[in-house]
N, C-alpha and C positions, 0 to 999 in steps of 0.2 A: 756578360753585362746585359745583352740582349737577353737573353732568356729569362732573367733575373726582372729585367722592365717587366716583358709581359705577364708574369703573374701576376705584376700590379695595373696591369693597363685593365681597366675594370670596366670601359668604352662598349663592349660588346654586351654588358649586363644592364645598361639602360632599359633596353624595354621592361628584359623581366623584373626589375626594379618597380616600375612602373606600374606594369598588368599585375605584379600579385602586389600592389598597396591598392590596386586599387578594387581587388577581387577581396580583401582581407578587412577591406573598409566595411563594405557592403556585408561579407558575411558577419560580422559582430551582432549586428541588429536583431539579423534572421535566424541568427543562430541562438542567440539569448530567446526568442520568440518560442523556439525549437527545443530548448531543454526546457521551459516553462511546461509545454505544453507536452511534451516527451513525445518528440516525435523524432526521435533518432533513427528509426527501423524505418518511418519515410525516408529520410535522406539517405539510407543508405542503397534504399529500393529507387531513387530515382540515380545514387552516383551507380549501379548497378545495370542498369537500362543504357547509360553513358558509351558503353560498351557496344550496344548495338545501332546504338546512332552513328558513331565513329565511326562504322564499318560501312551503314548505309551511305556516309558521306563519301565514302573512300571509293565505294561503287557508283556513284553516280555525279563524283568530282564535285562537289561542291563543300566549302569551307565545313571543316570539322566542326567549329563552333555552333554553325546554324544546323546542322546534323544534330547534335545531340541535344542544344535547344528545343527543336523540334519534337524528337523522340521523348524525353522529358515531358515539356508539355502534353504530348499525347501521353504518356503513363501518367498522371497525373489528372488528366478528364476522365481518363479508364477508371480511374481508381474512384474518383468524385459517381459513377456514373454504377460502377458495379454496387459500391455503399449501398445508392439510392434502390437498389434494383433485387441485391443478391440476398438471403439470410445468413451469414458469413460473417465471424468478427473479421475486424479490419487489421490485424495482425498476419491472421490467414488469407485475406486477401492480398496485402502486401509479400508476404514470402511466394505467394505464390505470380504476381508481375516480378516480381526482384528475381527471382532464380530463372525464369521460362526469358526473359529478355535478355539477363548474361547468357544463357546457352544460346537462345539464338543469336548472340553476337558470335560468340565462338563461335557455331556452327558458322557462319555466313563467312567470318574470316577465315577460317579452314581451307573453304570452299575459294576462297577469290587468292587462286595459284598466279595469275599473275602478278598481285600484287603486292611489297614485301614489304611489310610495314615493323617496326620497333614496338611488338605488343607489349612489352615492359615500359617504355616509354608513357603509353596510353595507361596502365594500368599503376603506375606509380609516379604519375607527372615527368615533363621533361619543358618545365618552365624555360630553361636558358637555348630553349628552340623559338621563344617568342617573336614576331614581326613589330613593327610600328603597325602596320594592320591589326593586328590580334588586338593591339593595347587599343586601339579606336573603337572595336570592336566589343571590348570589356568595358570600358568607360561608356559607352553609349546606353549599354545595357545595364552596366550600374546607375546611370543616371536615371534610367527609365523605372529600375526599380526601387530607386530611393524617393522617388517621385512620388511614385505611388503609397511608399511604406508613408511616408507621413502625413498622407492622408487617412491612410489603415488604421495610425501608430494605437489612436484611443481605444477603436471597436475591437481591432486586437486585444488590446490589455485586456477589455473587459470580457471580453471572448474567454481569454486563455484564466482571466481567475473565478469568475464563474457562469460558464455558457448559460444555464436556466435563468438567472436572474439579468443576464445583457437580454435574453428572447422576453424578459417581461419588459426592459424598459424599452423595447422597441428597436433593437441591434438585429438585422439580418444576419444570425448566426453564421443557416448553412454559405452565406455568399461570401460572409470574412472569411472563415475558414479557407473555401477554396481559393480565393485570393493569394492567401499566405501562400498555399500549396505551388500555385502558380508561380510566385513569385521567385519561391525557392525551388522550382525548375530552370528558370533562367540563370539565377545562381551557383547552381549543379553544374549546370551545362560550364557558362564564365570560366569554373573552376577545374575545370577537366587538365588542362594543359597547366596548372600548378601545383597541384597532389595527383594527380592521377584518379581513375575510375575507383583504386582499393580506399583512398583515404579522404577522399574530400567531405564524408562526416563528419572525421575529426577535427577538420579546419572550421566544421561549423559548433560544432559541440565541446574541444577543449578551450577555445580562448574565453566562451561564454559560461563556461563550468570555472574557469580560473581567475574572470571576474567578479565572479558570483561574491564571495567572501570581503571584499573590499568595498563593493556597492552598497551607495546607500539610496538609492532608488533604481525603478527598471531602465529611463534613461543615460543615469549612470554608468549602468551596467554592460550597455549596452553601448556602452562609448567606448567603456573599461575593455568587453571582448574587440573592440574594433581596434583600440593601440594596441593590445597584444597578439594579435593575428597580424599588423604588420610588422611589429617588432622582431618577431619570429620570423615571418619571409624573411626580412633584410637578413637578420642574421645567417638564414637557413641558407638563402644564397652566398652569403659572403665564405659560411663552413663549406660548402660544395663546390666552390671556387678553387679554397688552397688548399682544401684536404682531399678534391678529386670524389667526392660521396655522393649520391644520388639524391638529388635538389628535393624533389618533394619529401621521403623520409624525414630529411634534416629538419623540413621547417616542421614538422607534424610534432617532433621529439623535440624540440626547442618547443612548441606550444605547450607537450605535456612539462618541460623542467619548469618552465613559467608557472605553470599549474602547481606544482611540488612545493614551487616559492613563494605564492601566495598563500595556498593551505598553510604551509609554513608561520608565514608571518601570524595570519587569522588565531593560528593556535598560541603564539607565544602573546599575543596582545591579548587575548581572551584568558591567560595564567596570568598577566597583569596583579 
């Protein structure tokens, strides 16, 4: 009978309950912004860098979160700063921070023998390790970055549908831009401890691809990715509860059947 309670005693999944609705809120926005604008090969070049923040934080104790923030951010001025500077499409600039910062993350953890951390953890989320710090933590920095997005939300728009004619009417192109980019490093970072370093593009780019077809504006749509990025935690958590599965996969493959089921519907109302 005891053993039987506890798989229903669901007390210990509050926070993660918690940090990924409220990590899954935030990415809908940024994330619909990001397939707009097809910058999927950024986020995965800043969830890539994730990796070497995590380790700097592990050498030098201080919270993971503000570690990968950090590292983030800085890949992310790198990127803003080589653009302005290098002749290099930004394809090739990107593989080439995205690859050179996972290895130095590996290299660096390799190297730190005393310390023995759960690299599968970091690198496919392990949400149900969340604190009530972590979740203050998330919500602080979602607040800061919803803050900011809707003041962004217009010059975005206009940004992402057509940057030459937002620079005629007087849009600071290159500063929205970086903006966004900024924004969705904090984001990155948020999201480290709910998908892991492999998958948190996903969490920005399937729920805003499986909105897409049901929207009928970018606000919308952007609501649309945000209730299915939590619909999917919850559930993701609640499969990796009783079926024992590893928490971020679940919710990433619950974003994509979402996905399936939207295309879905879009095609049978469109045979109408």
């Amino acid at each position: 009978m005891t053993e039987a309670w506890q798989v229903f005693d669901l007390r210990y999944l509050w926070p993660a309950f918690v940090g990924g609705i409220g990590v899954a809120t935030v990415a809908g926005p940024l994330g619909s912004l990001m397939v707009w604008s097809r910058l999927a090969y950024f986020g995965d070049t800043l969830s890539h860098s994730g990796l070497l923040g995590i380790t700097l934080a592990l050498a030098l104790h201080i919270n993971i979160t503000v570690g990968v923030c950090a590292i983030a951010l800085l890949v992310a001025l790198l990127l803003l700063g080589l653009q302005s500077r290098l002749k290099v499409a930004s394809d090739t600039l990107l593989g080439l921070l995205s690859h050179t910062t996972l290895a130095l993350g590996l290299l660096l953890l390799s190297a730190m023998e005393e310390i023995r951390v759960d690299v599968l953890g970091f690198l496919y989320g392990d949400i149900l390790t969340m604190t009530w710090q972590d979740v203050m933590l998330v919500y602080g920095a979602a607040a800061i970055t919803f803050l900011l997005l809707i003041g962004l939300w217009q010059p975005l728009l206009r940004v992402t549908v057509d940057a030459e004619l937002a620079q005629a009417e007087g849009v600071s192109v290159a500063k929205v831009q970086a903006s966004y980019k900024l924004l969705l490093a904090i984001v990155v970072a948020i999201s480290i401890k709910i998908v892991g370093v492999l998958l948190i593009t996903a969490l920005l780019v399937i729920p805003a691809t499986a909105a897409r077809p049901c929207a009928k504006s970018p606000e919308g749509m952007a609501l649309g990715a945000s209730l299915i990025g939590v619909s999917a935690v919850v559930i993701g958590i609640f499969l990796s509860h009783f079926w024992d599965i590893p928490t971020g996969p679940a919710i990433v493959v619950m974003c994509t059947a979402i996905l399936l089921l939207t295309l879905s519907f879009s095609h049978f109302k469109s045979n109408e």
